[in-house]
N, C-alpha and C positions, 0 to 999 in steps of 0.2 A: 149699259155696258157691263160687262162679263164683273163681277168684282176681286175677281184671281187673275184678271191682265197683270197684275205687277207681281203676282208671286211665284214662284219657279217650280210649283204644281200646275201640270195644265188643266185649266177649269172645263170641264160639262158644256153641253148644249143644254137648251132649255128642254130638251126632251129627255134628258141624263146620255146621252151616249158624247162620245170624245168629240170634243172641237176637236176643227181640222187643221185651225189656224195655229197650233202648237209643235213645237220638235221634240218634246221632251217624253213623249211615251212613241213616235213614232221614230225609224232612222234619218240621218237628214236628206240620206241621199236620196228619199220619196220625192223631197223638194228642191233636189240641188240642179245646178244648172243641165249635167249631164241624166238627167232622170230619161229614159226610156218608153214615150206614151204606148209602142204597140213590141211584143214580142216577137223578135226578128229568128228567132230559133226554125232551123229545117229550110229557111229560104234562099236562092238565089239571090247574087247580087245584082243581078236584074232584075229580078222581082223588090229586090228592098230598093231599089231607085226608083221602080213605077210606084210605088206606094207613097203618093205623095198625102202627107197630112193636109188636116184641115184643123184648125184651133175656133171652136166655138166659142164666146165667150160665155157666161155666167147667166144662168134665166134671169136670173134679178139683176137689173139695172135700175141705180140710184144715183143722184147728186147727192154733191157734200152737204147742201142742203137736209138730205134725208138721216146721211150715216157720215161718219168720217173716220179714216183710219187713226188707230189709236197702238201704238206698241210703248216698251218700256223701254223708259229713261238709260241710257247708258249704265249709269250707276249701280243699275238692281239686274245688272247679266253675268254677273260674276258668278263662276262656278264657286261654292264653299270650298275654303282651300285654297283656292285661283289668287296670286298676289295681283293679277291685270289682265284683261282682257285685250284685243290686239288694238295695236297702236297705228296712226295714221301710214305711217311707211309700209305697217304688216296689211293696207287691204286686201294684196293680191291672194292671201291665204284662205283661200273662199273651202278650203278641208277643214277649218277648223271655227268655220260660221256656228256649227253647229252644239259644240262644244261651249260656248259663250251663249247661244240660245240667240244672236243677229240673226237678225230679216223677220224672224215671231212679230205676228198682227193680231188683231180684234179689228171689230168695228162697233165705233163709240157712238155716240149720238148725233146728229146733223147740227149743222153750224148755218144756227141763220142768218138770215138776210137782212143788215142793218141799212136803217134809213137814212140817210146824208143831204144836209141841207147847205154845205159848207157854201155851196154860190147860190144860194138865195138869199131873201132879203131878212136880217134879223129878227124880224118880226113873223117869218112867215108862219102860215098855220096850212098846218097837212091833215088835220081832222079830216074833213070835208073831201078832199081831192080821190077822184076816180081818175081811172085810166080809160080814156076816151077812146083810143085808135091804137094799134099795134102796128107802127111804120116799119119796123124790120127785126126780124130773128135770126141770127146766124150765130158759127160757132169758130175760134178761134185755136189752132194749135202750134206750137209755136216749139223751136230747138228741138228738133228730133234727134239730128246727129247719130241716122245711121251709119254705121262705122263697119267697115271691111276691117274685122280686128284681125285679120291674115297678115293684111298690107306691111313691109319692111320697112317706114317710113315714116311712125310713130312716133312720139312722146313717151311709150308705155314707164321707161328706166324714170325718169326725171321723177316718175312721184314714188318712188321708191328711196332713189337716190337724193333726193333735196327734202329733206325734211321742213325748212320755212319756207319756200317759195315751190315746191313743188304738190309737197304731199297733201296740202287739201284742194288741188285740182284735180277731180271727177273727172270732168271734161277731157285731161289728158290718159287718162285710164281709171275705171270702175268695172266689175265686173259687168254691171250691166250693159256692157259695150257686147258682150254675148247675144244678148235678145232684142236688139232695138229694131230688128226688122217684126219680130213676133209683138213686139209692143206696142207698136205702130199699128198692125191691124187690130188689135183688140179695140184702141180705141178710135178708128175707124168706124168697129161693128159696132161699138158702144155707139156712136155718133147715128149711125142706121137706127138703134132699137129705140133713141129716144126724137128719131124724127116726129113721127107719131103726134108726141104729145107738145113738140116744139117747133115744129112746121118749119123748121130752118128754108130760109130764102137762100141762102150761101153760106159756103165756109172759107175761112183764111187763114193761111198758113202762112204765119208771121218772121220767117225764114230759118236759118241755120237747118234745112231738113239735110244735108247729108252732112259728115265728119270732116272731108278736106280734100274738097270740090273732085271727089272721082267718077268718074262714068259708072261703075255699077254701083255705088253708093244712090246716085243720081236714078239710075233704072230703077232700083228698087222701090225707091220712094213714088216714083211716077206710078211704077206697076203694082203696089200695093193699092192705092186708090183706084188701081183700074183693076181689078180685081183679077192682076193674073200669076203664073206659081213663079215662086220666090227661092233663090238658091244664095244661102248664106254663106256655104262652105266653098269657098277662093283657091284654096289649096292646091288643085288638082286632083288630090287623092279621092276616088271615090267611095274609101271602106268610110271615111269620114261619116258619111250622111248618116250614118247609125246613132250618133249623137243625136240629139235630139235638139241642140241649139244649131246645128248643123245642116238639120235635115233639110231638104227642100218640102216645101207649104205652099198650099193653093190660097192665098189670103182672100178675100170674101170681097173687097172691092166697097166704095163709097154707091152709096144708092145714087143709082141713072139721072134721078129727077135733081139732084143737089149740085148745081155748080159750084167749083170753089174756085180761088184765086191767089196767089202766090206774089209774095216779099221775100225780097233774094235779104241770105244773111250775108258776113263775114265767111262762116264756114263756108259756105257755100264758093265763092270767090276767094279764099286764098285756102295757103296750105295750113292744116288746122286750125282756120279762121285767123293767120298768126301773118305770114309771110306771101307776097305776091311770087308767084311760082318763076317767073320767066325774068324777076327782075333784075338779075345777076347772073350771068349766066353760063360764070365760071364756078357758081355754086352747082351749075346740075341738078337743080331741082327737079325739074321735068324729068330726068334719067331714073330720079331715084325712085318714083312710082312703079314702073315696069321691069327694073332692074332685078339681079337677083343677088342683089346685097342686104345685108342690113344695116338700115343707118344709123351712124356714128357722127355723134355731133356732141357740140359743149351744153351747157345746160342754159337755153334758149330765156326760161323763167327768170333766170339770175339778175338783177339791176346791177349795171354797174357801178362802180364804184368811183367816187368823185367823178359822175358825168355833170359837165358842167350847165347843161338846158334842165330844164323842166319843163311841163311832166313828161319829158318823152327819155324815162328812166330807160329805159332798152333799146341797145345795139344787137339785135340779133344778127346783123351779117358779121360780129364778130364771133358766135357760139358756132353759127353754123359754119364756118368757116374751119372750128379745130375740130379733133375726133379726140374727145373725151373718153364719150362713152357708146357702146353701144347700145340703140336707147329699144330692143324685142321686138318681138310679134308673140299673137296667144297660137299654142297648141291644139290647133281643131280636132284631136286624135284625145284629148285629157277630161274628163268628166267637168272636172272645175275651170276649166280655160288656163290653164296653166300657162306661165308667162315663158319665154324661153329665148336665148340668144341676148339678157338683158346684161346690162354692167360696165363696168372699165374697161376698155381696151385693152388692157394689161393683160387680164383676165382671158383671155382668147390666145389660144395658142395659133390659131388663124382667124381672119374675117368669118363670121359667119354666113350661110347664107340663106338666102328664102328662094323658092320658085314662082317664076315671074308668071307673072298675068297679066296680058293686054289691058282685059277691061279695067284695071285699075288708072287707066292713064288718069293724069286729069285735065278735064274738065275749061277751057278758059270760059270768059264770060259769055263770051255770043254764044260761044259749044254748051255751055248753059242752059241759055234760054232757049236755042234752037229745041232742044229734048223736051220742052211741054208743048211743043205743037207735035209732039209723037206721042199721044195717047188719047183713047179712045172716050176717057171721063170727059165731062165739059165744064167750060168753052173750049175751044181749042185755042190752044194757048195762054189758057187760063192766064187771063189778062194783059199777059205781054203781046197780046193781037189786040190789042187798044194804046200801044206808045205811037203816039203823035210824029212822023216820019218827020215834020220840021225839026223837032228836037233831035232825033236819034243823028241829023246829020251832022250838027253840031258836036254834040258830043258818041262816041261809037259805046256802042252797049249800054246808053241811055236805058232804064228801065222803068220811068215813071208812067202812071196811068192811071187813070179814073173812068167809075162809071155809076151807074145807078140801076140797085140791085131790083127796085120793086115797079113795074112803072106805075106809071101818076101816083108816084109817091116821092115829094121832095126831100130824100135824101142822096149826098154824092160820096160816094166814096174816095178817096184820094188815099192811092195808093204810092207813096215818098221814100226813093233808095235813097237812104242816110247814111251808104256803106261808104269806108273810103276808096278808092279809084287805084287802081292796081299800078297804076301808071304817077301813082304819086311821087313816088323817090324816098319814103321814110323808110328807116331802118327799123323803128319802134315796129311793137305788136301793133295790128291794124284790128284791134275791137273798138278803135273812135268811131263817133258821130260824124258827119262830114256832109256838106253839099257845096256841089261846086254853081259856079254862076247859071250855069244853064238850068241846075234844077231850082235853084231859085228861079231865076225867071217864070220858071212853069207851074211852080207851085204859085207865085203870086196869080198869074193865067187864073188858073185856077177860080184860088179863093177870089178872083174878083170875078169870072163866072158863075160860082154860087151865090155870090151876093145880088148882083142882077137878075139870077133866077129864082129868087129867094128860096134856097135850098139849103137846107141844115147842111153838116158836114162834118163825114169821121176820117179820121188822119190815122193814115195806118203805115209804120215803119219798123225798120228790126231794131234799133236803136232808139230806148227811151232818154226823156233829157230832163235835166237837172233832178236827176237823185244818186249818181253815179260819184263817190267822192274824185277831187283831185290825184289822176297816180292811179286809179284803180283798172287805168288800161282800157276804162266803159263810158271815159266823160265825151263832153264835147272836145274834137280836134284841135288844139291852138297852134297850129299851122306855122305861126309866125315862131315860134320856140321851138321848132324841131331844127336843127341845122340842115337837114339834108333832104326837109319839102321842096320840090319841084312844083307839085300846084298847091294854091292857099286856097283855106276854108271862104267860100264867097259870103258867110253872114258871120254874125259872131253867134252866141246861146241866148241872150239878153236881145238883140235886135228878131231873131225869132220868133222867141216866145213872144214880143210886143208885136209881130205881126199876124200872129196867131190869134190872140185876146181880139186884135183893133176890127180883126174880120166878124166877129161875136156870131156867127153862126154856126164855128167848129163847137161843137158838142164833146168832144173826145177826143182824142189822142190812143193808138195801139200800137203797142213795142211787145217785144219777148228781150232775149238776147241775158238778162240776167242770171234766168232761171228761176221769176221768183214774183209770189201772185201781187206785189204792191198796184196800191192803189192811190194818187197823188191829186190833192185837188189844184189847179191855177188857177185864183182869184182875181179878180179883175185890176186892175192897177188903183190907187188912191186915187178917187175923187173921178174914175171911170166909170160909167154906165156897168151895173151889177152883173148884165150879159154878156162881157165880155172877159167870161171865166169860162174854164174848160176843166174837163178830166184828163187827167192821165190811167190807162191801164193796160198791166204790164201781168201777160202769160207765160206761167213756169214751164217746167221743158218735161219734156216727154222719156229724155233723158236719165235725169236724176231724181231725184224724191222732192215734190211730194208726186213725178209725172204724172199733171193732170191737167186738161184742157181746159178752156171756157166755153159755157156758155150767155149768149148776149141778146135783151131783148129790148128791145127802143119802143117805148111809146107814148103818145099826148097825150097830157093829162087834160082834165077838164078844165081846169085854171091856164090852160097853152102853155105849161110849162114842160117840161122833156122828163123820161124818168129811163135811166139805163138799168136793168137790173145783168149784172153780172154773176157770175155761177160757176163755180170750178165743181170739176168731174174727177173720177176717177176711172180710169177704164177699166171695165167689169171681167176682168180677168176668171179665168175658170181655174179652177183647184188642177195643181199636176202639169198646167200648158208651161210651154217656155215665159208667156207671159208671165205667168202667174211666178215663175220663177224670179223674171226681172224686177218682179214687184220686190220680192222679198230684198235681190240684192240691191237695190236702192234703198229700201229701209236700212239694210245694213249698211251700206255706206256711210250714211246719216249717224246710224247709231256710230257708228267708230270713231269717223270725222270731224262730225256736229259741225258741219257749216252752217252759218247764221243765215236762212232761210229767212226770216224778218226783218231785213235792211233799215235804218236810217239814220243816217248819217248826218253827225251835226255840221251846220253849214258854216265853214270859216273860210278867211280868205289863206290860204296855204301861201308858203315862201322859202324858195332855194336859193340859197348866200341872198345874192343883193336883189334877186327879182324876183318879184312880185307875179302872184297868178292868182287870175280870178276864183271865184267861189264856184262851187259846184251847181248852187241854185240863184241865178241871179233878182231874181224874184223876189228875194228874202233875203232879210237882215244879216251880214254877216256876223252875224252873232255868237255863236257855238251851240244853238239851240238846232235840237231835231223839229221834225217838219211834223206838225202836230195832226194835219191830216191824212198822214202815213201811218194805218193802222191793221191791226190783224185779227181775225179771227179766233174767240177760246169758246173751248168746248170744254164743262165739267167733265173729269173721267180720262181725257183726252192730252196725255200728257204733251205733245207736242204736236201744234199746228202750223202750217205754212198756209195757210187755204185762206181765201178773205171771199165773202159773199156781202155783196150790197146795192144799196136801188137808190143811185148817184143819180138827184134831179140838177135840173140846171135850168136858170131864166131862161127867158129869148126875147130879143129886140119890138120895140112896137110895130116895127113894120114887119116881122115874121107874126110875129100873135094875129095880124091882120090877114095876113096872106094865108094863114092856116085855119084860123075860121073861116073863110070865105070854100077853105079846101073841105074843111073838117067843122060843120055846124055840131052845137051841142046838142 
């Protein structure tokens, strides 16, 4: 690593000529969002619309393994002179990134790959242990939250305007809502160039891909992997597309031979993963997508104040219901994405307004899933052509499904929508965990078919469990403490996870939804057989920093025990592309905001007046102690990491060590 990353001279390449990865002797706007890739001088506006780009990424692709990115600490971007650099409310000010010296990178050293025995036996020895067989390879990408940042119908004010409950929400606006269609294909093409050396059997896409469930948030995602052109710009206008985050792009498309398979998020199914669309419907939600208003609402994030339930801290059909404020849309026409139409009601000497666009409607659930049997990638229907038509009649827009990715290879995938049900009646933010009886039922189906086929088993859902504190809007649903649940949670978190353990042939556990690479062991209960412990692992988003995918490799060791190595990426963004842009503004984000990318939270049992609410993890002692096998990855040089690489092994039962020798001799 460079030894001038932290000081406000840009350092040399090792050939002496300029890094690239500096602002400080180059303008910003080379790297800003609105940068320019091809000179539009002397052309037609027809000719500058057939000119659709294409974004390469980077000849060198590497995992974190190899390099990691490395930028400086908040502290040391102060201009001399400067009393502060910009503050949480000032993100939107992406003119003045460059002046602070936000979004500046290197690349540090590679972050290895630690060995984890946490559900082995105390005594184990891994001297000795080879890796016998490679049962599967695949890669995991999780919160894309491609975002129509045109759309009238935003969050954008709220992280402006709310300084504690707003402003370190990303999710509700970061610049990088600019490039999430271009950053998506980069690491796509990343996913292509390290097929090669990773033979991926599948990919899964852990949910949240679009912002808040719209039809062409939803196209785009489908049509990036199917490798077809991509128009960001919503507006109408078509002098737009001269922007460069604006422009329309041939995106490159996931390699033919790679199937992948899709977990629906929250975003996905409500409005900014927050509210079910239709479920008031003298709100008008549905209207507001299409309309050519802007909307004006109260500040949704806010807890109220003496509500008497716990954790279900938020009445949003109270915020949405006043007009506050008016909460923008970005300026497709402004280099930096400049925010516009944002603020107090007051403030407006009329309604603002936007130009409506159909494609923005959105989305219900079945109108969902119906869009991945429209694409050309495979399976068709990327997995939801495998829900079991018994269930779906029971419950409507059932989405669970499994299969098994390699054949005569027993593993089963189990695919688990943990989202909650649009048709629940809570007022609360809908980022809970939730299954209603019928996916229990299917899920035990299930695990008691894998166990009769003696078949390993990965559990893959958008919502990870017990790391989430009480109140954080991301635990498990307690159903019975919302006032205004219509249907209750069919299991509790505690009756779960013991049916998870009791089946001892899950392997693993996959969620996204936090944005954030933990890594969680579940150990087997006291006085339980050692194999019936499991992993938890949970993929950051694509969205904010550090966006990087996984990758995932399973295989039997020689001793029949399991070894998972997991691998975060980066996507190999090229110098100058919109990507490579969104890189930088997710760094800067991070720089500005410093959200705690390494989560964990000590586990106590929380309590509102007189009642009592369970612990976060019920697994563990409610103690106040952190979860000692929630850990993260450092890299000397490297002054901040989010990324965790490791080769998580795990026992297996006498009667699977048998049935796998007989599959897998030594």
């Amino acid at each position: 690593m460079n030894k001038n990353l932290l000081s406000s001279q840009a350092p040399s390449s090792e050939d002496g000529s300029e890094a690239t990865y500096y602002f400080s002797r180059r303008s910003f706007i080379k790297y800003s969002i609105g940068s320019i890739a091809l000179s539009y001088s002397g052309w037609s506006l027809a000719e500058r619309l057939l000119a659709q780009a294409t974004y390469p990424i980077d000849s060198v692709v590497k995992t974190t393994e190899d390099r990691m990115l490395a930028f400086p600490v908040p502290e040391l971007l102060k201009t001399p002179g400067s009393e502060k650099g910009l503050t949480a409310t000032e993100l939107h000010r992406v003119d003045q990134y460059g002046k602070y010296g936000y979004g500046n990178y290197a690349y540090g050293s590679g972050l290895p790959i630690e060995r984890r025995f946490d559900l082995m036996p105390e005594a184990y020895q891994a001297d000795n242990i080879k890796r016998l067989h490679r049962l599967s390879s695949f890669f995991t990408v999780s919160d894309i939250h491609l975002t129509d940042k045109q759309a009238g119908n935003q969050l954008i004010a709220i992280q402006q305007l709310d300084p504690e409950f707003g402003a370190p929400m990303t999710s509700i606006y970061s610049p990088t809502m600019l490039t999430t269609t271009q950053v998506f294909d980069a690491a796509i093409q990343t996913v292509n160039a390290l097929h090669p050396s990773h033979a991926f059997d599948f990919g899964l896409s852990l949910g949240d891909t679009c912002n808040s469930t719209q039809y062409n948030e939803t196209r785009w995602y489908l049509d990036v992997f199917d490798g077809k052109v991509i128009y960001p710009n919503t507006s109408g206008d078509v002098t737009q597309d001269i922007i460069s985050y604006q422009r329309p792009f041939k995106a490159a498309g996931l390699l033919p031979q790679i199937p992948w398979y899709q977990v629906n998020g929250n975003h996905d199914l409500f409005m900014i993963g927050s509210v079910a669309v239709d479920a008031d419907p003298s709100l008008k939600l549905r209207d507001s997508y299409t309309n050519n208003q802007i909307w004006a609402i109260g500040d949704v994030l806010k807890p109220m104040k003496d509500f008497p339930h716990f954790p279900c801290l938020f009445d949003t059909s109270v915020s949405l219901k006043s007009r506050d404020y008016c909460m923008g849309t970005i300026d497709g026409a402004s280099e930096y994405g400049k925010i516009i139409h944002a603020g107090p009601v007051g403030a407006f000497t009329k309604p603002p307004l936007n130009l409506p666009n159909l494609n923005r409607r959105s989305l219900t659930k079945k109108e969902w899933i119906a869009e991945f049997f429209n694409t050309n990638s495979i399976p068709k229907g990327h997995g939801f052509n495998l829900v079991d038509p018994k269930y779906a009649m029971e419950e409507p827009g059932f989405s669970c499904y499994s299969f098994l990715p390699k054949a005569g290879i027993p593993l089963r995938m189990i695919v688990l929508d943990n989202i909650q049900d649009p048709q629940d009646g809570s007022h609360d933010i809908h980022g809970h965990g939730y299954l209603s009886a019928t996916r229990v039922k299917w899920l035990r189906s299930q695990l008691s078919l894998a166990k009769q086929r003696q078949e390993l088993v990965i559990i893959a859902s958008h919502i990870p469990i017990a790391v989430a504190p009480i109140g954080s809007e991301m635990e498990w649903w307690e159903s019975t403490r919302d006032p205004n649940a219509q249907l209750q949670n069919a299991i509790t978190l505690a009756d779960l996870v013991s049916e998870i353990q009791a089946n001892s042939q899950v392997i693993c556990l996959l969620a996204g939804h936090r944005h954030v690479n933990a890594v969680k062991a579940f150990k087997a209960p006291q006085g339980a057989p050692i194999e019936q412990g499991f992993w938890q692992i949970e993929t950051s988003s694509l969205h904010d920093f550090p966006q990087q995918f996984r990758t995932l490799q399973v295989y039997l060791n020689s001793d029949y025990s399991i070894s998972i190595v997991a691998v975060n990426v980066d996507p190999a963004v090229r110098e100058g592309t919109p990507a490579e842009s969104g890189r930088r503004m997710a760094i800067a984000a991070q720089q500005i905001i410093q959200n705690d990318m390494r989560p964990n939270t000590p586990n106590v049992e929380r309590a509102f007046g007189v009642i009592p609410v369970s612990s976060m993890d019920p697994t563990r002692t409610q103690n106040g102690a952190i979860d000692s096998s929630i850990r993260y990855g450092n890299v000397e040089g490297v002054p901040y990491s989010a990324s965790y690489n490791a080769e998580l092994l795990k026992s297996l039962s006498p009667q699977m060590v048998s049935a796998l020798k007989k599959q897998f001799p030594t």
